[in-house]
N, C-alpha and C positions, 0 to 999 in steps of 0.2 A: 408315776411322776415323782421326781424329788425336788423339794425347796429347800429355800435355806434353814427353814424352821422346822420343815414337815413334809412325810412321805406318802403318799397316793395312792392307795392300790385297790383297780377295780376287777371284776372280773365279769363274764359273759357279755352277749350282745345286746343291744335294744332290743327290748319284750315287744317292739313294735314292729319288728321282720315278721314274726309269726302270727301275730295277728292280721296285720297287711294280708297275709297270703290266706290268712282265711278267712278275709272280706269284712272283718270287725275290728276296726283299729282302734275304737274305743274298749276295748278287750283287755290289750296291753297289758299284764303286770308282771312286774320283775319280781324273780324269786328272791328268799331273803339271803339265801347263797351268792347271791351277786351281787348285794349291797356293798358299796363300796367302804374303807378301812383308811382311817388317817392316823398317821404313825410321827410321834415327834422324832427329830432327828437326834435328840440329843436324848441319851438313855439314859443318862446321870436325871434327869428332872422328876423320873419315877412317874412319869404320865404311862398311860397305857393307852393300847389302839380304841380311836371312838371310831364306832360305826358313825357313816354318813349315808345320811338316805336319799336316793334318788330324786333327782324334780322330773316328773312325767312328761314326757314328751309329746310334744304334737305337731309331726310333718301335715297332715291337713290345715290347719291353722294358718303352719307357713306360706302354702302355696293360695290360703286364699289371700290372703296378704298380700302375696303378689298382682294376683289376678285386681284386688281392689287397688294396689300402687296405681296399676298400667292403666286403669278404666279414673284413674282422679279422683277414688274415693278416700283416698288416706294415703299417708307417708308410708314407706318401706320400715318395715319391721328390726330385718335385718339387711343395712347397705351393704352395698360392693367391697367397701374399705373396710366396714368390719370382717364381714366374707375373706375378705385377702389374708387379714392379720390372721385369723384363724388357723389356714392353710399355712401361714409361713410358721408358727408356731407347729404345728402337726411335721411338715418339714423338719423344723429344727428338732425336734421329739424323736423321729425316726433318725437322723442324724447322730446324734446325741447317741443313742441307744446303739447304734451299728460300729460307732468308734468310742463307747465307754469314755466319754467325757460330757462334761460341759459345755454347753451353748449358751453363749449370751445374745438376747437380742432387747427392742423395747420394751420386753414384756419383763424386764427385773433381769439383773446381772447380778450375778454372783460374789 
């Protein structure tokens, strides 16, 4: 991802595919090879890349979440509306990336 200040670069999947598939998803950990790298934009500032570390995941969590929305036991975690803006960001991402330009949307313009 690029901003206007700084650039994003992650690499590998969720450490929670593999675990998933071998029935321990509190397992999960990301090697340090795919800790993600935050790069300023502007080279002249003589910043250099800081690593950025993961926040661990938890697709269980989420779904019970749900399961307690639907039964009345508490608010939705993550709504519909944030769900969307996500997606349309993920959209404009691939976008972006397949015609080498910028995307503007709510989420900061350029």
């Amino acid at each position: 991802m690029l901003g206007t200040e700084a650039g994003f670069i992650k690499h590998g999947i969720d450490p929670q595919e593999a675990a998933l598939r071998g029935g321990v998803l509190d397992h999960a950990e990301e090697p340090p090879e795919h800790q993600g790298r935050l790069f300023p934009v502007e080279a002249s500032t003589g910043a250099s890349a800081m690593p950025v570390e993961s926040v661990r995941g938890s697709w269980d969590a989420y779904y019970a979440n749900i399961v307690e929305a639907i039964e009345g036991k508490g608010p939705l975690a993550v709504t519909a509306e944030q769900a969307r803006e996500v997606v349309r960001v993920l959209v404009a991402a691939t976008q972006a990336a397949n015609e080498h330009r910028v995307i503007e949307g709510s989420w900061g313009a350029g």
